[in-house]
TIGU-51625 format. One record per residue (C-alpha): residue number from 1; x negated, y, z. Coordinates in Angstrom, 2 decimals, m for minus. Last residue first. Layout:
<sites>
<site><num>NUM</num><x>X</x><y>Y</y><z>Z</z></site>
...
</sites>
This chain:
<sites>
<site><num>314</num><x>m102.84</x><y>103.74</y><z>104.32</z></site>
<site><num>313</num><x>m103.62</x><y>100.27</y><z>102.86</z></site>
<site><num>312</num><x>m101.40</x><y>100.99</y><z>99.62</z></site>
<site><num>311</num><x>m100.08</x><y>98.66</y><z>97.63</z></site>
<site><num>310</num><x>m96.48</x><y>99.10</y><z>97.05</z></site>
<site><num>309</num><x>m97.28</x><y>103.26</y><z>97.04</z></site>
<site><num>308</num><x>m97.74</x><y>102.74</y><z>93.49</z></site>
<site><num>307</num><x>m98.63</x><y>105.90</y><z>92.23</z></site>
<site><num>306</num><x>m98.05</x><y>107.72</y><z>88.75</z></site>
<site><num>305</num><x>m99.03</x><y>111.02</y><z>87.46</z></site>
<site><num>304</num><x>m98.30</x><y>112.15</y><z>84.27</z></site>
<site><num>303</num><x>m99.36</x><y>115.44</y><z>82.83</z></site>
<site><num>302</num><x>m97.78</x><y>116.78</y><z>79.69</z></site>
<site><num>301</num><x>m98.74</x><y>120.04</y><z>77.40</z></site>
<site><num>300</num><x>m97.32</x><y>121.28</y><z>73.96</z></site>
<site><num>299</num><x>m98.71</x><y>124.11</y><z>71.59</z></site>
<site><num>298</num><x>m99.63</x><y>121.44</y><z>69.32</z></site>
<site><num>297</num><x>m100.17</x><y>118.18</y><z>70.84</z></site>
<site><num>296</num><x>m101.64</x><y>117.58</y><z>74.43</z></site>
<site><num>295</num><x>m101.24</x><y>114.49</y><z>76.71</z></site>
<site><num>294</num><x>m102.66</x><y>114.50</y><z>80.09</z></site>
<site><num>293</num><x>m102.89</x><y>111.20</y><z>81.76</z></site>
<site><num>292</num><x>m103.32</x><y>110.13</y><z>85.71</z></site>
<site><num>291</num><x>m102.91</x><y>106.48</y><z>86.96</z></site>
<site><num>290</num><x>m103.31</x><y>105.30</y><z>90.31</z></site>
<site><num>289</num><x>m103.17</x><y>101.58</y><z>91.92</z></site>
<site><num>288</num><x>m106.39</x><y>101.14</y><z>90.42</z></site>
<site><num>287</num><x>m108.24</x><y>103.06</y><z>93.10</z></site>
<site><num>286</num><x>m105.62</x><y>104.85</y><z>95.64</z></site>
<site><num>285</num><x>m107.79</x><y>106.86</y><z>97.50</z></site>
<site><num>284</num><x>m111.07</x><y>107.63</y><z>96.28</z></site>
<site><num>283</num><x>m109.81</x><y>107.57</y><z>92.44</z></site>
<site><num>282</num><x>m106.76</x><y>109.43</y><z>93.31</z></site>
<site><num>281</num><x>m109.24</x><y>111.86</y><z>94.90</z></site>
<site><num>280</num><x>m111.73</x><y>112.20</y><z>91.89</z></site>
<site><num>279</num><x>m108.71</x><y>112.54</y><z>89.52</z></site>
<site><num>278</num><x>m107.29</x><y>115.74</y><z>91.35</z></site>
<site><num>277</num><x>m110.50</x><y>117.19</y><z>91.90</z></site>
<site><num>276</num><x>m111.18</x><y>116.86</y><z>88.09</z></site>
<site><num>275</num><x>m107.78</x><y>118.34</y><z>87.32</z></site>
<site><num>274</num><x>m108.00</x><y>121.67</y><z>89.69</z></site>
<site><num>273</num><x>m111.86</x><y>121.78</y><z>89.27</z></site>
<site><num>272</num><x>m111.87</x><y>124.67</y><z>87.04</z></site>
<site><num>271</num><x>m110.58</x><y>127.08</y><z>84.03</z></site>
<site><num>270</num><x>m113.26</x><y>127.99</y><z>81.44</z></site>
<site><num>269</num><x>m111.17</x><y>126.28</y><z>78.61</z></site>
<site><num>268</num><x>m107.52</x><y>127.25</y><z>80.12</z></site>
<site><num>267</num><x>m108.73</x><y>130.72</y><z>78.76</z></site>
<site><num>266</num><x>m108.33</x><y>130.01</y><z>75.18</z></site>
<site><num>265</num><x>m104.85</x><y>128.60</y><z>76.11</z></site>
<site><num>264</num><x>m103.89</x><y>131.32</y><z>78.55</z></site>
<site><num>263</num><x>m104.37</x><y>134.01</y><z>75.51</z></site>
<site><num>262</num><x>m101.98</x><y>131.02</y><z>73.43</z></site>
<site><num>261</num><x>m99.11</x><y>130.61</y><z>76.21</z></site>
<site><num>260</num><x>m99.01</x><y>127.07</y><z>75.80</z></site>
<site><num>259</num><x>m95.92</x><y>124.90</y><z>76.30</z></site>
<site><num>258</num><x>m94.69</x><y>123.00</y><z>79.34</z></site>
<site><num>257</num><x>m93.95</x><y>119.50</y><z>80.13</z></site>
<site><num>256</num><x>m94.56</x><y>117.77</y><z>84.00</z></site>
<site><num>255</num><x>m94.09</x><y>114.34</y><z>84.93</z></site>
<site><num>254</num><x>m94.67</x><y>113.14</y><z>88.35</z></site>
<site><num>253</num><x>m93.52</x><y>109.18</y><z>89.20</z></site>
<site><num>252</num><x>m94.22</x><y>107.54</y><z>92.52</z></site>
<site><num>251</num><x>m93.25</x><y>103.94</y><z>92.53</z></site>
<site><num>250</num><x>m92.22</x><y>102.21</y><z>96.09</z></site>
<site><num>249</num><x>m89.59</x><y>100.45</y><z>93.84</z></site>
<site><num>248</num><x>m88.38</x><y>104.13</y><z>92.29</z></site>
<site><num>247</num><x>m89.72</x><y>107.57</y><z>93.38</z></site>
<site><num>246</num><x>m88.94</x><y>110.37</y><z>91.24</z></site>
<site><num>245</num><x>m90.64</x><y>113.64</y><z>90.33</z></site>
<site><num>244</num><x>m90.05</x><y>115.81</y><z>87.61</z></site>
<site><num>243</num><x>m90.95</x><y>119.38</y><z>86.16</z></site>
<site><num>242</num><x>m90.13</x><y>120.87</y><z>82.95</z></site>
<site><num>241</num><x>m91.01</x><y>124.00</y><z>81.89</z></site>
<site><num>240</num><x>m88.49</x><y>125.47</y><z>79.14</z></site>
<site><num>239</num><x>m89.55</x><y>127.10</y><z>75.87</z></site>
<site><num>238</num><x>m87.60</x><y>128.79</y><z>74.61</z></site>
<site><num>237</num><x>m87.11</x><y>131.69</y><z>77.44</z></site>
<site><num>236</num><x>m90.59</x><y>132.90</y><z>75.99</z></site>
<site><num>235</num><x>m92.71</x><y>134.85</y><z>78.58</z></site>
<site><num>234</num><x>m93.14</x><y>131.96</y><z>81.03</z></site>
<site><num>233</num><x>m95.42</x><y>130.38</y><z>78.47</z></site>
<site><num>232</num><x>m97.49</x><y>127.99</y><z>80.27</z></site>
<site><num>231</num><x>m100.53</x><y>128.26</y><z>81.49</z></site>
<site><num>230</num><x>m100.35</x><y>129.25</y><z>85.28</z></site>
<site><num>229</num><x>m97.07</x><y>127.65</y><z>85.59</z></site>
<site><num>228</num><x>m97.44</x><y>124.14</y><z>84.66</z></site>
<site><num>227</num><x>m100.99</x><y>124.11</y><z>85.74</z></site>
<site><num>226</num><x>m99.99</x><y>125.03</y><z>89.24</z></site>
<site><num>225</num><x>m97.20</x><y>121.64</y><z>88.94</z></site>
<site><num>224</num><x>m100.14</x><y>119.83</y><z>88.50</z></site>
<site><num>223</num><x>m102.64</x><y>121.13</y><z>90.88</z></site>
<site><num>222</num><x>m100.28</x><y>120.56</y><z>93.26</z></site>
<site><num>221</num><x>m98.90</x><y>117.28</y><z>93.01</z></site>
<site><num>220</num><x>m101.90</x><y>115.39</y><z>95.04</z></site>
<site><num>219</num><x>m101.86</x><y>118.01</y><z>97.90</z></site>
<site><num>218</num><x>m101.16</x><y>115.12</y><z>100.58</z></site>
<site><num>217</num><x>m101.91</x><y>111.37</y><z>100.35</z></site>
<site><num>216</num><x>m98.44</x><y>109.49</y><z>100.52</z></site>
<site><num>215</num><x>m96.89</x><y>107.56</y><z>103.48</z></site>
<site><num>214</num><x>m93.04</x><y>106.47</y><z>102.71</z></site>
<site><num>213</num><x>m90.59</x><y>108.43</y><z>104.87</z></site>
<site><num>212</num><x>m88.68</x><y>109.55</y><z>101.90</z></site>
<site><num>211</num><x>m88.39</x><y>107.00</y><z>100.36</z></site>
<site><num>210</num><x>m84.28</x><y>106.82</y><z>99.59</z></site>
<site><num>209</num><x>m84.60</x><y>108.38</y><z>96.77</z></site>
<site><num>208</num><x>m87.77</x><y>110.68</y><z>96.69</z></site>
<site><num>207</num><x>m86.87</x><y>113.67</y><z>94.63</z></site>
<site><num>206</num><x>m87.61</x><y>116.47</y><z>93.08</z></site>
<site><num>205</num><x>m86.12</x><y>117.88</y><z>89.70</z></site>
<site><num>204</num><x>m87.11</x><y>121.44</y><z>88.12</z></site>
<site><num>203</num><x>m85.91</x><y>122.70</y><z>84.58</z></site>
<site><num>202</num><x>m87.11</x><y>125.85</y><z>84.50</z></site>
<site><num>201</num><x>m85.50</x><y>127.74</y><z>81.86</z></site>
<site><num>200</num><x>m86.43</x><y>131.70</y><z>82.36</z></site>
<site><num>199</num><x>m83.07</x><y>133.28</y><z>82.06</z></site>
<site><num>198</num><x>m84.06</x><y>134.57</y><z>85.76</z></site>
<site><num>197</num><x>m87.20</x><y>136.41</y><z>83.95</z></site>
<site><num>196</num><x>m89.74</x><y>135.20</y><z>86.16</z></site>
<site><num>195</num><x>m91.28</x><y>136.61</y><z>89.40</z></site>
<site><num>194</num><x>m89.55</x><y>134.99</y><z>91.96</z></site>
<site><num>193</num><x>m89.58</x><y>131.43</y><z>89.95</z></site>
<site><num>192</num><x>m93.31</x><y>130.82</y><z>91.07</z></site>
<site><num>191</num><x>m92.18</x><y>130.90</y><z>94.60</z></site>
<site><num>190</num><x>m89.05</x><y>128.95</y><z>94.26</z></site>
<site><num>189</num><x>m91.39</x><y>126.31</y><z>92.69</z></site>
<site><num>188</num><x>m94.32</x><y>126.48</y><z>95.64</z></site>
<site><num>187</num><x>m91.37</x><y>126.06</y><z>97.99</z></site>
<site><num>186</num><x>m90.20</x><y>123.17</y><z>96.09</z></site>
<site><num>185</num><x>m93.08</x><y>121.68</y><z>96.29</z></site>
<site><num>184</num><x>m93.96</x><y>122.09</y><z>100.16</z></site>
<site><num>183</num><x>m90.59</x><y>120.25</y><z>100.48</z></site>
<site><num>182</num><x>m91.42</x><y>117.69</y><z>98.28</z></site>
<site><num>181</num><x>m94.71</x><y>116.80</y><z>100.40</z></site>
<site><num>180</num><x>m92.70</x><y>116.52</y><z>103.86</z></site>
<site><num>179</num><x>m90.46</x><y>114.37</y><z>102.42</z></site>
<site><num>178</num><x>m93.20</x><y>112.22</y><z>101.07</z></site>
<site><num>177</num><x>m94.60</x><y>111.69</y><z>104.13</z></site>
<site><num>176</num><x>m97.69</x><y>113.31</y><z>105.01</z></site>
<site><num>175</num><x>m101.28</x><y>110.83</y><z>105.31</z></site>
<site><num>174</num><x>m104.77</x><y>111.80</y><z>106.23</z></site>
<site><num>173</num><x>m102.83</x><y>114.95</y><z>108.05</z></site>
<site><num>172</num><x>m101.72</x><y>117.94</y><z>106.40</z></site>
<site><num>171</num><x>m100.11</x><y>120.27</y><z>109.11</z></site>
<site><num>170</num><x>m103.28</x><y>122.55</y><z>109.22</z></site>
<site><num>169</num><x>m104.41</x><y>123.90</y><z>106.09</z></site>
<site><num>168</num><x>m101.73</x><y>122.44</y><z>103.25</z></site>
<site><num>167</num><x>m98.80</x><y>123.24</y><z>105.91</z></site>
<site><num>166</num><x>m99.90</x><y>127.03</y><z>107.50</z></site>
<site><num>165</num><x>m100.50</x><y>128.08</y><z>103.52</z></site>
<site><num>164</num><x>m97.20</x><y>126.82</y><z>102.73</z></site>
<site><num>163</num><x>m95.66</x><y>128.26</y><z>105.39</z></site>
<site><num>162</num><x>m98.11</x><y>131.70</y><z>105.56</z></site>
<site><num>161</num><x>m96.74</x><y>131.61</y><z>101.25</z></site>
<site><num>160</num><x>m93.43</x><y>131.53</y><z>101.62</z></site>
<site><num>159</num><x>m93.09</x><y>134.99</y><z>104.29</z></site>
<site><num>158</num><x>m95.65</x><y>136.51</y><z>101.40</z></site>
<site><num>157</num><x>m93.01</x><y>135.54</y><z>99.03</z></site>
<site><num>156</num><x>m89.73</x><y>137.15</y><z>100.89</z></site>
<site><num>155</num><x>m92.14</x><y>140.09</y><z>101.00</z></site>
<site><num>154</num><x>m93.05</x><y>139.73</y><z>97.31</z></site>
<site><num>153</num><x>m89.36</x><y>139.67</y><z>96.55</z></site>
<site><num>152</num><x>m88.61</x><y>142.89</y><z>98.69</z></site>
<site><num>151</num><x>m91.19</x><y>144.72</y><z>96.56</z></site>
<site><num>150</num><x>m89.66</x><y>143.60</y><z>93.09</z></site>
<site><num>149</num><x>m91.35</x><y>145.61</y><z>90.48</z></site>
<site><num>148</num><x>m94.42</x><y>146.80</y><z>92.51</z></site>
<site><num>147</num><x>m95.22</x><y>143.65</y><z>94.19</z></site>
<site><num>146</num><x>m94.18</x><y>141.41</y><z>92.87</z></site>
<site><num>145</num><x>m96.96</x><y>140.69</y><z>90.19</z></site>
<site><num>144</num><x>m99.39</x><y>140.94</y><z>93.58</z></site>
<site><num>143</num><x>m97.49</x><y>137.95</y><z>95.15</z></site>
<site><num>142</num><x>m97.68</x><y>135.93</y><z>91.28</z></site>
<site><num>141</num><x>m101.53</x><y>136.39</y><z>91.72</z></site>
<site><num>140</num><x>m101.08</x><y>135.79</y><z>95.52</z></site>
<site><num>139</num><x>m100.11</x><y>132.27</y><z>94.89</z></site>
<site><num>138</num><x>m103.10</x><y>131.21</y><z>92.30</z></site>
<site><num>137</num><x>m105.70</x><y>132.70</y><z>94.57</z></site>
<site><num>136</num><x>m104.02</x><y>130.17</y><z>97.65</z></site>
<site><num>135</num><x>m103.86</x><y>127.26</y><z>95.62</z></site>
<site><num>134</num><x>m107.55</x><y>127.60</y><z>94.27</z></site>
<site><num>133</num><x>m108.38</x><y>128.64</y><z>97.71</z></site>
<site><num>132</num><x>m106.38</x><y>125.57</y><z>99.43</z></site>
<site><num>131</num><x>m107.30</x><y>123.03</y><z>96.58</z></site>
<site><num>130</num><x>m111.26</x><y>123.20</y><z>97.38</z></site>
<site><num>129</num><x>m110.40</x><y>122.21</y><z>100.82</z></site>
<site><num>128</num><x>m109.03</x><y>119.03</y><z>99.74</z></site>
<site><num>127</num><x>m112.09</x><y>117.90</y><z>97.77</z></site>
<site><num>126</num><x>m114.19</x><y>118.60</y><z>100.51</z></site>
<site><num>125</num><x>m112.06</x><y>116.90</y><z>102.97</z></site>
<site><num>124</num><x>m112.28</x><y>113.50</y><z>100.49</z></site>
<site><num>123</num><x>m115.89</x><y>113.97</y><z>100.26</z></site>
<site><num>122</num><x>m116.41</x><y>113.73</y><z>103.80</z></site>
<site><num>121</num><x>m113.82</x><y>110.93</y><z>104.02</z></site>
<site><num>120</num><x>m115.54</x><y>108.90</y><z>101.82</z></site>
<site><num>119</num><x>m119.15</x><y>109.71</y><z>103.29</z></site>
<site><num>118</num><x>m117.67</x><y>108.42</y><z>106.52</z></site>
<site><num>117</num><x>m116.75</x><y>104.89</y><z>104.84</z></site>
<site><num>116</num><x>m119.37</x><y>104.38</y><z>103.43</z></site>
<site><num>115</num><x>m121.22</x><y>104.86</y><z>106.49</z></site>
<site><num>114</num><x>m118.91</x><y>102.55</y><z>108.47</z></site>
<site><num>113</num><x>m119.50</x><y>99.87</y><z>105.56</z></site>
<site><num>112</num><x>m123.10</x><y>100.31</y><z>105.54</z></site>
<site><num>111</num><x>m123.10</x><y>100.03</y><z>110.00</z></site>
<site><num>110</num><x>m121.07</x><y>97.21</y><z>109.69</z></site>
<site><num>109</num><x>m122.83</x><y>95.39</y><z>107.02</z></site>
<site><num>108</num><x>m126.53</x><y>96.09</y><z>108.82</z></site>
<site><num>107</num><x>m125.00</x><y>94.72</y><z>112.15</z></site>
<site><num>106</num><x>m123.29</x><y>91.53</y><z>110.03</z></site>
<site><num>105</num><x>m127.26</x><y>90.63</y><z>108.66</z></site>
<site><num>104</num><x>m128.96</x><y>91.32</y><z>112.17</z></site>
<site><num>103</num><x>m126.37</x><y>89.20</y><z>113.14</z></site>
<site><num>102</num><x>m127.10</x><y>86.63</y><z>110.84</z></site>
<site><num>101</num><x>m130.88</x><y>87.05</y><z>111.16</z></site>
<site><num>100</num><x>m130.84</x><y>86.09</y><z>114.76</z></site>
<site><num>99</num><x>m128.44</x><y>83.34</y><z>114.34</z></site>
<site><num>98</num><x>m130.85</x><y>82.16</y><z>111.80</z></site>
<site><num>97</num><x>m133.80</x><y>82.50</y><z>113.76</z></site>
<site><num>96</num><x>m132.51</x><y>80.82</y><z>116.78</z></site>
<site><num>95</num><x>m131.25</x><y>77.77</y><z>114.05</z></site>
<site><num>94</num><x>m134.95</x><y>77.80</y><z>112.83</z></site>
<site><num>93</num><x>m136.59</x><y>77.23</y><z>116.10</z></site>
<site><num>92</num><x>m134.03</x><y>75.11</y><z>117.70</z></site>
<site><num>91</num><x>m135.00</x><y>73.06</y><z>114.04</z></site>
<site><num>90</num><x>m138.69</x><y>73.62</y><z>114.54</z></site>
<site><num>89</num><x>m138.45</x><y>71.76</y><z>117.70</z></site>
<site><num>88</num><x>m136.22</x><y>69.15</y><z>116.70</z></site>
<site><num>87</num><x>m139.00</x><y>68.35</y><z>113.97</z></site>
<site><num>86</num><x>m141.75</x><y>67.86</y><z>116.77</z></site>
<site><num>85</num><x>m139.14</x><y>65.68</y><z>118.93</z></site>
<site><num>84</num><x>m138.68</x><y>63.71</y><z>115.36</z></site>
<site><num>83</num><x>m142.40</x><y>63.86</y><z>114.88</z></site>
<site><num>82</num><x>m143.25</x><y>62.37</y><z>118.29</z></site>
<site><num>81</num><x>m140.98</x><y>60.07</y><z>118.27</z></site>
<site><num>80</num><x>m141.85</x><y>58.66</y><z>114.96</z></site>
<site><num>79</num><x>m145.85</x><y>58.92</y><z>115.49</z></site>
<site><num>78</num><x>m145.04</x><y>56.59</y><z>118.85</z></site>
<site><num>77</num><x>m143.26</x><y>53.83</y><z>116.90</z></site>
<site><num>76</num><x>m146.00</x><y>54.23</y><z>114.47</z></site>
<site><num>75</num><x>m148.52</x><y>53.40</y><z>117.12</z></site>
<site><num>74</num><x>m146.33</x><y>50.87</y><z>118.87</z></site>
<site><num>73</num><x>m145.53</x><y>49.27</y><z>116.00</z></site>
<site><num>72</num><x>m149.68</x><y>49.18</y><z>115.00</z></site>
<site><num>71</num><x>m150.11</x><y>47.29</y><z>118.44</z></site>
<site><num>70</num><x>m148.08</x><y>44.87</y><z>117.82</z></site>
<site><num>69</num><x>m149.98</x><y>43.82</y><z>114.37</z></site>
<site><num>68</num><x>m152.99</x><y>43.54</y><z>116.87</z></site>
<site><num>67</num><x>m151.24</x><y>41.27</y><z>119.30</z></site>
<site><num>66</num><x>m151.00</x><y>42.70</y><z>122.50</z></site>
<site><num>65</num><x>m154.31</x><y>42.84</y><z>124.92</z></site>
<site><num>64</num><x>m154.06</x><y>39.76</y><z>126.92</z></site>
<site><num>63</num><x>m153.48</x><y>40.42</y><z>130.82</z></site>
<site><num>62</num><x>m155.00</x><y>38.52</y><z>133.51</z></site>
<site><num>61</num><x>m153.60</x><y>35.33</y><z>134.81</z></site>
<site><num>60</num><x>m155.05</x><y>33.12</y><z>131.94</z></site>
<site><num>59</num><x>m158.61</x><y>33.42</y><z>133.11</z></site>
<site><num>58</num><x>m157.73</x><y>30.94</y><z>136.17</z></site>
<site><num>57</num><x>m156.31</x><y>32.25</y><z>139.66</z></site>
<site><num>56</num><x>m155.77</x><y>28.99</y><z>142.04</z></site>
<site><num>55</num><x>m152.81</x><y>29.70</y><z>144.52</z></site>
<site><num>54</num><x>m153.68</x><y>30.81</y><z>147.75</z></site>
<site><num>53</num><x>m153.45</x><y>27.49</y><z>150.45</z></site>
<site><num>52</num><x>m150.01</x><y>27.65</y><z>152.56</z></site>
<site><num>51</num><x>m149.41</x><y>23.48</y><z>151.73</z></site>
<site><num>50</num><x>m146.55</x><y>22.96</y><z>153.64</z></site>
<site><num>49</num><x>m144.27</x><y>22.53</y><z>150.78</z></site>
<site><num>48</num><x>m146.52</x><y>22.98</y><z>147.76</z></site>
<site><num>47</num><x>m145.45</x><y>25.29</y><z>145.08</z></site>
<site><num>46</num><x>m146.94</x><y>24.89</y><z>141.84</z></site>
<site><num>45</num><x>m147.71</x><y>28.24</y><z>139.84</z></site>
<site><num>44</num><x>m147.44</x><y>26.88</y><z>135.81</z></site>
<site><num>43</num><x>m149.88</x><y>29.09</y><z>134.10</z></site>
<site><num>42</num><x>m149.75</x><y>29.18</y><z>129.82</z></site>
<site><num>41</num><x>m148.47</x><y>32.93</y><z>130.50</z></site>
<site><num>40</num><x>m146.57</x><y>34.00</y><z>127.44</z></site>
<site><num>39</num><x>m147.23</x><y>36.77</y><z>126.04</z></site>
<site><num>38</num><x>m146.98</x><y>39.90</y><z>127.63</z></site>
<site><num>37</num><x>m144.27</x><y>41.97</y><z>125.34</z></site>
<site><num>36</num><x>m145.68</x><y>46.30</y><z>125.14</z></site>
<site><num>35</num><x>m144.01</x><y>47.22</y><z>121.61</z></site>
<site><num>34</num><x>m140.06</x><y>46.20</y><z>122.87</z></site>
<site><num>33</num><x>m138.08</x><y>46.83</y><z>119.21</z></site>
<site><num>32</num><x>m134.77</x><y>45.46</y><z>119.80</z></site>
<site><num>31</num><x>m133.04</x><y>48.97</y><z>120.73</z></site>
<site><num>30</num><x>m134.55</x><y>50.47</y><z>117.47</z></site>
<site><num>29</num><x>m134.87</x><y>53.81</y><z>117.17</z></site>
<site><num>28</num><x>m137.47</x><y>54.34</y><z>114.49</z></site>
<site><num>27</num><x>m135.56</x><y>54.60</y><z>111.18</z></site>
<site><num>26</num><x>m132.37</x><y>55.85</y><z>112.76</z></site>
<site><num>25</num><x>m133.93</x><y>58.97</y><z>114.54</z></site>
<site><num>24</num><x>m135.88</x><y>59.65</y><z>111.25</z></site>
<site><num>23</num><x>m132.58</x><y>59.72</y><z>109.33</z></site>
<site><num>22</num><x>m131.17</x><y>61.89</y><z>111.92</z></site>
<site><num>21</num><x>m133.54</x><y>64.46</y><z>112.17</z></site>
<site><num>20</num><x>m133.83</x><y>64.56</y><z>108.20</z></site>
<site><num>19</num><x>m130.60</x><y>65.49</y><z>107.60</z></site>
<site><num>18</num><x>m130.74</x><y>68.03</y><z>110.86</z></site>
<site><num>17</num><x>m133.74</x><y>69.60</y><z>108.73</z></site>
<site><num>16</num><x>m131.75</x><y>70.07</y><z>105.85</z></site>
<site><num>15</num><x>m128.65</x><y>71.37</y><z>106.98</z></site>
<site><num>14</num><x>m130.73</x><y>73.27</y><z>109.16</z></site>
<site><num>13</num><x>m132.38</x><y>75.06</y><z>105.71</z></site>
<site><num>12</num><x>m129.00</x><y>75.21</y><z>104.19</z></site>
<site><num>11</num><x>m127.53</x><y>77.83</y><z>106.64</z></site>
<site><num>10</num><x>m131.05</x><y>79.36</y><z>106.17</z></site>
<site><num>9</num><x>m130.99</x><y>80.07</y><z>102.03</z></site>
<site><num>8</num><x>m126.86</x><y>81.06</y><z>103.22</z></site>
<site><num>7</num><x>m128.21</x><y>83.85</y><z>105.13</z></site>
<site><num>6</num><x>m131.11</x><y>85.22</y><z>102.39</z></site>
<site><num>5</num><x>m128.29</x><y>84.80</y><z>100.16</z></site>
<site><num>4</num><x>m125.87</x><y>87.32</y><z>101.72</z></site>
<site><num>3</num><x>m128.91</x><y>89.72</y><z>102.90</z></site>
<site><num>2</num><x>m129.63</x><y>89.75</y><z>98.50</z></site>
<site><num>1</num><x>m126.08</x><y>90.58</y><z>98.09</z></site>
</sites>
């Protein structure tokens, strides 16, 4: 701000100075004005045909001093050249120095806006890399449930989880399509529904109609759908989970219901960064064109997300 008005202070400066330059170039430029005029010369030369004798010289033939009110024009004639010339020095001067400080000013921008812009995407990859552990602690949890009731299940979900770990480590670029980020999600879901009670109502609906190869941020459904499942009540077949996302006008919409388990209730308190990550990046990466509420009431929970893709730079 204070570079942006220090350029503009400079900007008007010339503006100034080429005012003046050209008001002082009018006042004493003046094609008429001749300040060295002989006056006139009272000798009449005769010419005499024949006659080769030198003409007579009288004290008329040398030259009068000007007129002492001419001689003041010429003096402030002179002081007005000299100060213009004098004033179009200072102005190359001032314009050098201005250009100088103007790129100075758009070198200092660049290199701010380019270190902005690197701290953004540090933060961004640390944010991201603290959802693989939480996602990957979360995963072998229900692996480890598996394991000793349903042994071929938890092979079937260690097989699920190297995909999903193999995607949200090293096949997540800046941007995934959202194709690409459904089908992680319903991996996670059939996952999470290998060690439920098959009765278990999970009422699960993903898609992206007809968007499917719109650009999206990656991981940003996650910690949502997680929180679903890690503290809900999968023990009561009442009590559906509910999970939905929809696309509509270049809208993303992700709406998830589920109720509390009361012991995961108490210990939802102490739980971590999975919803304050979650918020940080939206914030980082979509701005205003992201919203994210929570709504709780009773023993109910629901998280919308919603994203308007319309507007995105990425």
């Amino acid at each position: 701000m204070g570079n942006g008005i220090f350029f503009g202070m400079n900007i008007l400066l010339l503006v100034v100075m080429s005012v003046i330059i050209l008001m002082t170039s009018h006042g004493y430029t003046d094609k008429g004005f001749h300040p060295i005029n002989k006056p006139p010369h009272p000798h009449i030369e005769h010419q005499h045909l024949g006659n080769h004798q030198p003409p007579h010289h009288s004290a008329w033939d040398k030259p009068m001093p000007p007129p002492r009110h001419e001689r003041s024009n010429v003096y402030l004639h002179a002081a007005g050249r000299l100060s213009r010339d004098l004033l179009i020095a200072i102005l190359t001067i001032a314009l050098a120095f201005a250009v100088k400080v103007a790129l100075r000013w758009l070198e200092l921008q660049q290199k701010q806006a380019s270190l902005i812009s690197s701290q953004r995407e540090t933060e961004l990859e640390n944010l991201k890399s603290q959802i693989n552990p939480h996602f990957l602690f979360n995963t072998l949890n229900t692996i480890y449930a598996l394991i000793d009731v349903k042994p071929v299940k938890a092979k079937e979900a260690v097989h699920e989880l190297s995909g999903m770990m193999r995607y949200a480590i090293y096949e997540t670029a800046e941007m995934v399509t959202l194709r690409q980020e459904l089908d992680f999600l319903n991996n996670y879901i059939s996952l999470m529904k290998m060690r439920m009670n098959p009765n278990r109502p999970i009422n699960d609906s993903l898609s992206c109609n007809g968007y499917c190869n719109q650009q999206i941020a990656p991981l940003l459904f996650i910690p949502i759908i997680e929180n679903a499942f890690k503290y809900g009540n999968t023990g009561d077949v009442t009590k559906p989970i509910k999970i939905d996302i929809t696309v509509e006008d270049g809208v993303v919409k992700c709406y998830t219901f589920n109720h509390f388990d009361n012991e995961k209730r108490e210990s939802k308190k102490d739980s971590g960064v999975g919803f304050s990550n979650l918020q940080r990046r939206l914030n980082l990466i979509y701005g205003k064109d992201a919203s994210f509420n929570t709504i709780e009431h009773d023993d109910t929970y629901q998280v919308e997300l919603i994203i308007n893709l319309n507007n995105s730079k990425k």
